[in-house]
MMTF fields as JSON, N, C-alpha, C and O atoms, coordinates in Angstrom:
{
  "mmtfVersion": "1.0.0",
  "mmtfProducer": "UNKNOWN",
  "numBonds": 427,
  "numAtoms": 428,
  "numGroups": 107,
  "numChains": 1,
  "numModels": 1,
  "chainsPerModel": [1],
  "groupsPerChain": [107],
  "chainIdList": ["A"],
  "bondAtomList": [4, 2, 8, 6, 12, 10, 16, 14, 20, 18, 24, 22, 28, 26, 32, 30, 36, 34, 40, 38, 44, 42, 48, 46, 52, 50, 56, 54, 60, 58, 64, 62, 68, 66, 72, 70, 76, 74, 80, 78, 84, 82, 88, 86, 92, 90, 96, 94, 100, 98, 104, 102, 108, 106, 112, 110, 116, 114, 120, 118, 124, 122, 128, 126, 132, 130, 136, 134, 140, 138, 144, 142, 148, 146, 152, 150, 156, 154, 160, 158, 164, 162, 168, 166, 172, 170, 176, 174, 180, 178, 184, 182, 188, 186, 192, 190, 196, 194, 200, 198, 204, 202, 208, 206, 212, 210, 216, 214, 220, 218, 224, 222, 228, 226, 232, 230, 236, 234, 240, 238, 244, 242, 248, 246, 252, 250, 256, 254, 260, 258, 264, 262, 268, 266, 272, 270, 276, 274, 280, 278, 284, 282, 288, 286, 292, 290, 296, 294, 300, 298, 304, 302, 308, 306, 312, 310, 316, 314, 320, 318, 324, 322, 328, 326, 332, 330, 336, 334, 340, 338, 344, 342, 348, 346, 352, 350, 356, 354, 360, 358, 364, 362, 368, 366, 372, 370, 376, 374, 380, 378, 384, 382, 388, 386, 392, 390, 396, 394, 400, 398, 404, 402, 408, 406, 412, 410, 416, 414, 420, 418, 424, 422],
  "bondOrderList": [1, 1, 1, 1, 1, 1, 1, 1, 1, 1, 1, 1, 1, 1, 1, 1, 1, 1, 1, 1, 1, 1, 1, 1, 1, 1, 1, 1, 1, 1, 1, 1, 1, 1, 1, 1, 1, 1, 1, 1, 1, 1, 1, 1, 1, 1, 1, 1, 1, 1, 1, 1, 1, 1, 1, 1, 1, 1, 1, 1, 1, 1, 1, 1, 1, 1, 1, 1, 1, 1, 1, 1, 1, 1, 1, 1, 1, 1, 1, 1, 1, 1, 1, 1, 1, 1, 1, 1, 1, 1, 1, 1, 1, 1, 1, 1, 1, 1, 1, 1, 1, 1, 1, 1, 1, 1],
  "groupList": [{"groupName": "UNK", "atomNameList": ["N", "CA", "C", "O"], "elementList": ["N", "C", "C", "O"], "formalChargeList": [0, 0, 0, 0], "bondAtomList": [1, 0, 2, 1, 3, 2], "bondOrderList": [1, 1, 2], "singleLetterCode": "X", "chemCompType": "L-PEPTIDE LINKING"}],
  "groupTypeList": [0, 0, 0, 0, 0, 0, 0, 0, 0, 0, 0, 0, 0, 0, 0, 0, 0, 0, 0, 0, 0, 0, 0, 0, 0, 0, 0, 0, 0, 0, 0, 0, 0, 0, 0, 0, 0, 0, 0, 0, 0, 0, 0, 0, 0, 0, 0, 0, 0, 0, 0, 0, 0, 0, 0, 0, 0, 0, 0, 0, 0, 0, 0, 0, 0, 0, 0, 0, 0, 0, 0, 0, 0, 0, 0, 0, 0, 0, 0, 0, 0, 0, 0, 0, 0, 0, 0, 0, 0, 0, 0, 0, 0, 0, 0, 0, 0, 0, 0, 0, 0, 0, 0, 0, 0, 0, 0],
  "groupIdList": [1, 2, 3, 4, 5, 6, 7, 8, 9, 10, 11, 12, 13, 14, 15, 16, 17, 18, 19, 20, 21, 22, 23, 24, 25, 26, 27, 28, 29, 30, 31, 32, 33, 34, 35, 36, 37, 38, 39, 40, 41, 42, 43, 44, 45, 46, 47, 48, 49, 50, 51, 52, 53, 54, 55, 56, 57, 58, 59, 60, 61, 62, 63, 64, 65, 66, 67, 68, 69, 70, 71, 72, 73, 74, 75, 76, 77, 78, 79, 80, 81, 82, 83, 84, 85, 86, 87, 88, 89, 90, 91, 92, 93, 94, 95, 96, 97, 98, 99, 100, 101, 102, 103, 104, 105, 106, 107],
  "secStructList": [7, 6, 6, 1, 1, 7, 7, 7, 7, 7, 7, 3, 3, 3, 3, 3, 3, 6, 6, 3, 3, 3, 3, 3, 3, 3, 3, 3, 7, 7, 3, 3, 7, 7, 7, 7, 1, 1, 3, 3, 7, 7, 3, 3, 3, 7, 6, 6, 7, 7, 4, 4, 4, 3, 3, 3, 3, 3, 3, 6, 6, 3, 3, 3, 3, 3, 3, 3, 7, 1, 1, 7, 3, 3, 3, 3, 3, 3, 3, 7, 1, 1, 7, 3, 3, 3, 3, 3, 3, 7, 7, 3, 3, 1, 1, 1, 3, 3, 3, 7, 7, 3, 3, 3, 7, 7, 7],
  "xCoordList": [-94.237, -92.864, -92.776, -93.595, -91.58, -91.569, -91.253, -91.521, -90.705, -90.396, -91.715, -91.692, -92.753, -93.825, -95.032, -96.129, -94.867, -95.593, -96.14, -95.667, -97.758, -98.188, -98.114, -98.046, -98.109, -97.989, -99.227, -100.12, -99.362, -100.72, -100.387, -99.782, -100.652, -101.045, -101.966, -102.495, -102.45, -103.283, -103.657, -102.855, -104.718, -105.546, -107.04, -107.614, -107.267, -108.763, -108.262, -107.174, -109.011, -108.278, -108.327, -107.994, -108.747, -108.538, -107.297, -106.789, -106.422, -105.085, -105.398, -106.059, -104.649, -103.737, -103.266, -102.545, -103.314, -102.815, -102.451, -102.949, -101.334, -101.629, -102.901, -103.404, -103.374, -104.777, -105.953, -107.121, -105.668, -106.813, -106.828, -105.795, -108.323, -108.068, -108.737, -109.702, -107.909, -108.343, -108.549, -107.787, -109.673, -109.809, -109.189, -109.182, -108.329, -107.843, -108.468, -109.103, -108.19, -109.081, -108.427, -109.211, -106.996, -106.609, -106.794, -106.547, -107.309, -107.178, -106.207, -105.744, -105.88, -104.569, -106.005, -107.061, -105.376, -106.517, -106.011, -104.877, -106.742, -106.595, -105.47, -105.526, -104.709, -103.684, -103.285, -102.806, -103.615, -102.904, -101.677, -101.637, -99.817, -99.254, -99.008, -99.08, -98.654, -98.688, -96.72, -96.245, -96.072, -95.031, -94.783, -94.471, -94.938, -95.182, -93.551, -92.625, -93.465, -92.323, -91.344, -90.434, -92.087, -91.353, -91.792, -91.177, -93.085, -93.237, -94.157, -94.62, -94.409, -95.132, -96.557, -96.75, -97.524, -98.858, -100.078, -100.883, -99.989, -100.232, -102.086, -102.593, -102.64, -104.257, -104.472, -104.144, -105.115, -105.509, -106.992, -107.623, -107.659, -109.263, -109.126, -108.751, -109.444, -110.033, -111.678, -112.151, -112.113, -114.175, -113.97, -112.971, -114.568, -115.085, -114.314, -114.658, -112.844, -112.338, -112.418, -113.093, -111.867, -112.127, -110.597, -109.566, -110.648, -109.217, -108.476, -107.333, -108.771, -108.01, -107.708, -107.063, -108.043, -107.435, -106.56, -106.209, -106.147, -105.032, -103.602, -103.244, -102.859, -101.243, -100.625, -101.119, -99.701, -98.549, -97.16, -97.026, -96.272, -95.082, -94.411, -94.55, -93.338, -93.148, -91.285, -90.716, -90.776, -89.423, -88.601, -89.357, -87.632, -86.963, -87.535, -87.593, -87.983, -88.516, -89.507, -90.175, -90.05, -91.705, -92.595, -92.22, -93.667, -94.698, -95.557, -95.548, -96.401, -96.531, -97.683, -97.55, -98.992, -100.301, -101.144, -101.345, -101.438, -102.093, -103.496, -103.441, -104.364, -105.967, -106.642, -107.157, -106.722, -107.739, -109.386, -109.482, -110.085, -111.91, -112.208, -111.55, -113.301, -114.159, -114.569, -114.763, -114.834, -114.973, -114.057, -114.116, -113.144, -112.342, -110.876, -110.596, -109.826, -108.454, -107.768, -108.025, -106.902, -105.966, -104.831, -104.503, -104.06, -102.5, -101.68, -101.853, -100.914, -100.159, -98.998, -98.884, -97.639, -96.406, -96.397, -96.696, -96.112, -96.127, -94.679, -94.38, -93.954, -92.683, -92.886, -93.509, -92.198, -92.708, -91.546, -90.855, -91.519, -91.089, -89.708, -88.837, -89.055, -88.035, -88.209, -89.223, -86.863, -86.163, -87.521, -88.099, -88.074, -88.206, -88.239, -88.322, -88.187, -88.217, -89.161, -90.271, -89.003, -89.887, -90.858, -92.081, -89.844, -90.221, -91.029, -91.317, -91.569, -92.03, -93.814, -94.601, -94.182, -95.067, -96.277, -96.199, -97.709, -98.55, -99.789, -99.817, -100.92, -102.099, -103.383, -103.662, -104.218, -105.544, -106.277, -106.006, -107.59, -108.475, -110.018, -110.501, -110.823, -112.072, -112.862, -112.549, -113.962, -115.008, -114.273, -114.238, -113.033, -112.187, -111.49, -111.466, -110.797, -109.568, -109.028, -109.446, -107.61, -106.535, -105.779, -105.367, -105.269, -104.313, -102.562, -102.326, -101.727, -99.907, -99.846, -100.547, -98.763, -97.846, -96.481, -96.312, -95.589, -93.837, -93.072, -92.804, -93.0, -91.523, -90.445, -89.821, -90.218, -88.986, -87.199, -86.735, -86.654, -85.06, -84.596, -84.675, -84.107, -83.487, -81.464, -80.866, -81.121, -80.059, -78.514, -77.415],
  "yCoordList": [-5.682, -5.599, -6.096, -6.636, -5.757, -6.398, -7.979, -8.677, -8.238, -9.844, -10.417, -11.633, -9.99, -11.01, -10.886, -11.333, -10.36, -10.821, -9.073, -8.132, -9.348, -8.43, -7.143, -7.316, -5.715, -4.223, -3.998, -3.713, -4.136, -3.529, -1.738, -1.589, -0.573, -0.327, 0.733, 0.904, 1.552, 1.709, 3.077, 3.917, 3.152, 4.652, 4.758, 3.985, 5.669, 6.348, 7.412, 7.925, 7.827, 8.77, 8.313, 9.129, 6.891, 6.359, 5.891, 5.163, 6.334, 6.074, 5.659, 6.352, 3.935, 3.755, 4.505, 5.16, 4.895, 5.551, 4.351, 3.228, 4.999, 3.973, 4.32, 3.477, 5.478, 5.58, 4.829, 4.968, 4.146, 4.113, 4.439, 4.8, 4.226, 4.84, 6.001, 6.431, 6.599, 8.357, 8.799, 8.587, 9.535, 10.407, 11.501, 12.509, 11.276, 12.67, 13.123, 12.437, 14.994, 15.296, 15.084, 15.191, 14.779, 14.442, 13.208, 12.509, 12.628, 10.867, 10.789, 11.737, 9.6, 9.185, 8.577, 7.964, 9.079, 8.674, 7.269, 7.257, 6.28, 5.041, 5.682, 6.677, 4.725, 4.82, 3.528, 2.458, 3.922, 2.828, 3.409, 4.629, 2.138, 2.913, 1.763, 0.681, 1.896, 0.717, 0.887, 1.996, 0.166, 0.569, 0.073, -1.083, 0.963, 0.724, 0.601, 0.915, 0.204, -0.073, 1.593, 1.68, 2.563, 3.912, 4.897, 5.93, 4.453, 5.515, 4.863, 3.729, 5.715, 5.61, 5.674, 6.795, 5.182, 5.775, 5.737, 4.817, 7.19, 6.672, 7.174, 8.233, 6.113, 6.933, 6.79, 5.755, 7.978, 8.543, 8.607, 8.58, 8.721, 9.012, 9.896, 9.704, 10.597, 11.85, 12.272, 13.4, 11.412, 12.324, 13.574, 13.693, 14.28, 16.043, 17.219, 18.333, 16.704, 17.907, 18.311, 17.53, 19.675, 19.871, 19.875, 19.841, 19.916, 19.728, 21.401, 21.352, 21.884, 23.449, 22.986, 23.785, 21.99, 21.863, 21.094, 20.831, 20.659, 19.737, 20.035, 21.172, 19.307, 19.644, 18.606, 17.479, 18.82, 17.376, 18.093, 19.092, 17.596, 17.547, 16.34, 15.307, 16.671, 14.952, 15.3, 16.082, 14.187, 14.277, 13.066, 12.096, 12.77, 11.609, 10.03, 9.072, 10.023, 8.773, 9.176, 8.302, 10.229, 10.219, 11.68, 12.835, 11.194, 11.848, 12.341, 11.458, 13.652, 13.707, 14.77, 15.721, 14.032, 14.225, 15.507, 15.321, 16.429, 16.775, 17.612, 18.174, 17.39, 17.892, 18.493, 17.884, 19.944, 20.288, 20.562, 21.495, 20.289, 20.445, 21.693, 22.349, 21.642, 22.144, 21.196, 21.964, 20.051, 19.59, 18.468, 17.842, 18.187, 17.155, 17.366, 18.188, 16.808, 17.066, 15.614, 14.81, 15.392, 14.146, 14.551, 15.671, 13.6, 13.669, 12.312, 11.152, 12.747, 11.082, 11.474, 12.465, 10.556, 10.669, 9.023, 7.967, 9.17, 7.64, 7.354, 7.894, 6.376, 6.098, 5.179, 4.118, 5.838, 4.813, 3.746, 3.766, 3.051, 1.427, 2.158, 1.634, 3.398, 3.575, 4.994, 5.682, 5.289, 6.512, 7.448, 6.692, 8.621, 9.213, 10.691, 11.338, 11.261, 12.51, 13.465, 13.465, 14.205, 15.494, 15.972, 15.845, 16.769, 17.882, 17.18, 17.941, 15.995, 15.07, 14.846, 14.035, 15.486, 15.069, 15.76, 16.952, 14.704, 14.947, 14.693, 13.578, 15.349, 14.833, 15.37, 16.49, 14.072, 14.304, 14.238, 13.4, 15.204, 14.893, 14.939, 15.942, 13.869, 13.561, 12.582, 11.468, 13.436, 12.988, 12.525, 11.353, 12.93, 12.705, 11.419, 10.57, 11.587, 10.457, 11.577, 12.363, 11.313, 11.879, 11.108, 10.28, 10.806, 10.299, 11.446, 12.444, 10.397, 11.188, 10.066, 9.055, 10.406, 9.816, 10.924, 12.137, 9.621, 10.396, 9.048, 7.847, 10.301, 8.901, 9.056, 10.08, 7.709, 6.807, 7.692, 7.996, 7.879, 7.967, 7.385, 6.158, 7.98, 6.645, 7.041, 8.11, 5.977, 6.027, 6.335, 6.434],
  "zCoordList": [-18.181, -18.642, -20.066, -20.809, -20.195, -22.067, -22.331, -23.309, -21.323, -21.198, -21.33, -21.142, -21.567, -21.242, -20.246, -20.581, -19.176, -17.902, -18.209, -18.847, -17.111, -17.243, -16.461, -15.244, -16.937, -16.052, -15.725, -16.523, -14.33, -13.422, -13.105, -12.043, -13.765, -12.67, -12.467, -13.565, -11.634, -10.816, -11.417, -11.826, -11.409, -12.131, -11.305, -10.539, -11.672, -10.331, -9.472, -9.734, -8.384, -7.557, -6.334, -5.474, -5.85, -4.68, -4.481, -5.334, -2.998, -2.822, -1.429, -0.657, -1.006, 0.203, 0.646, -0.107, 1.954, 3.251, 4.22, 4.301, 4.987, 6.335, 7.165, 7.908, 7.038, 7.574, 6.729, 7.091, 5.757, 5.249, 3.477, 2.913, 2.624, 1.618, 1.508, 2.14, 0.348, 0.385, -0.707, -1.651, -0.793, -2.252, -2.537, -1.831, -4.171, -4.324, -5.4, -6.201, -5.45, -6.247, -7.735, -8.678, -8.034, -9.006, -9.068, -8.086, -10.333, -11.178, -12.098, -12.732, -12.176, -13.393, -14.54, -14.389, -15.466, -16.408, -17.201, -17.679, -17.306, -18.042, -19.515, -20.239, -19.431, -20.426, -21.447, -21.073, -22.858, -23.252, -23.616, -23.776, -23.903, -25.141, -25.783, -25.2, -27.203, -28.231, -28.657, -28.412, -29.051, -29.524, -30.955, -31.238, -31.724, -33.371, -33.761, -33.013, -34.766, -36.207, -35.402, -34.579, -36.128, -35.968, -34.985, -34.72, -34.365, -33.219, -32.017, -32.148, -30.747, -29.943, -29.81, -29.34, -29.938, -29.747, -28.586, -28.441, -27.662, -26.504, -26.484, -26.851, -25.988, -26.222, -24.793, -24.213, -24.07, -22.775, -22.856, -23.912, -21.301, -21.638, -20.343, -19.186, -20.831, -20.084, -19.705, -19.56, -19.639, -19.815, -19.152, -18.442, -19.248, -18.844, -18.781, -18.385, -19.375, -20.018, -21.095, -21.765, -22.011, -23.15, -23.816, -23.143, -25.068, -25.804, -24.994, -24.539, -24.968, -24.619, -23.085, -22.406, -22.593, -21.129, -20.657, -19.506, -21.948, -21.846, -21.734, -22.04, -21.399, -21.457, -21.741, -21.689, -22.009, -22.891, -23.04, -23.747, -22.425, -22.152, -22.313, -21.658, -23.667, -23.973, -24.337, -25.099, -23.271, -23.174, -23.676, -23.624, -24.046, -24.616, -24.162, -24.933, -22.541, -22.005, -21.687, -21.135, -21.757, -20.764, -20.958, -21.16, -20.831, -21.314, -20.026, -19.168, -19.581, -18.73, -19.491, -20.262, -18.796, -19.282, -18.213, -17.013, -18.756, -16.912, -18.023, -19.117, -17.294, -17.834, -16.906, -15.967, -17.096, -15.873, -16.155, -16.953, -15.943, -16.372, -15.294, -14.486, -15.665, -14.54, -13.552, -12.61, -13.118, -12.667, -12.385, -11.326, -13.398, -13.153, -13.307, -14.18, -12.651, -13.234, -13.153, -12.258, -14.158, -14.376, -14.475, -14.865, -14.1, -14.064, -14.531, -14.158, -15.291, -15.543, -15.923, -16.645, -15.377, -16.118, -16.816, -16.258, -17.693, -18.433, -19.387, -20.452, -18.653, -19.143, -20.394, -20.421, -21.485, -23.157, -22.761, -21.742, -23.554, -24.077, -24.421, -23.727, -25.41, -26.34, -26.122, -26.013, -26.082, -26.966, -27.707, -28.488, -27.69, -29.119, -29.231, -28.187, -30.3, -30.512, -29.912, -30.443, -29.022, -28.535, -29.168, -29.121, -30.008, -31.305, -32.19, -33.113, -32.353, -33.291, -32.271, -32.76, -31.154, -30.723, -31.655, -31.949, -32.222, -32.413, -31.884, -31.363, -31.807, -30.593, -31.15, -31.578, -31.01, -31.44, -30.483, -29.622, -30.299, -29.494, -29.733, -30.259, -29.359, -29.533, -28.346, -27.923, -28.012, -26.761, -26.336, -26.71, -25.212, -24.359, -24.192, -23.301, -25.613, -25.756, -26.482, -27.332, -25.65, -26.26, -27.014, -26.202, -28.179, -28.944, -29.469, -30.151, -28.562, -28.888, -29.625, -29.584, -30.429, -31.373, -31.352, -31.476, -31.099, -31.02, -32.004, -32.032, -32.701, -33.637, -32.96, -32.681, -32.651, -32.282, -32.527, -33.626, -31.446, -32.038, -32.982, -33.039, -33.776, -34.637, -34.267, -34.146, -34.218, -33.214, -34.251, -33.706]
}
């Protein structure tokens, strides 16, 4: 949270069941996001997809990551810290880190 205390949470593709735990074939991929002066900067890791398999859908609060490989697929919705512009999304990719950057609403 922003107060201070720390956000756990949970990435891999092992999920709690009441049966038990279970493998899915989708993983949430490790996420950082940073919240800069004027924008967002969120860096993702993806290993074994390629930049053309990516998707990014980025809405006023949330960003929603999905990567399909040949062998692997990730999924993430990731709620930012602030407000920011859509139309402002930029994304780099290299040996499977994705880097967004969204400037901030300005209000």
């Amino acid at each position: 949270t922003l107060a201070g205390g720390p956000v756990i949470e949970r990435f891999g593709n092992i999920r709690e069941t009441p049966e038990g735990p279970r493998v899915e074939e989708t993983r949430e991929p490790m996420v950082d996001v940073f919240e800069e002066n004027d924008h967002i900067l969120i860096i993702a890791e993806v290993p074994g997809v390629e930049e053309k398999d990516v998707r990014i859908d980025a809405k006023e609060e949330m960003v929603s990551l999905n990567a399909k490989g040949r062998e692997r697929k990730y999924s993430k919705d990731i709620k930012l810290p602030s407000p920011v512009d859509a139309a402002t999304l930029e994304s780099a990719y290299k040996n499977g880190i994705i880097e967004i950057k969204l400037k901030k609403k300005t209000k």
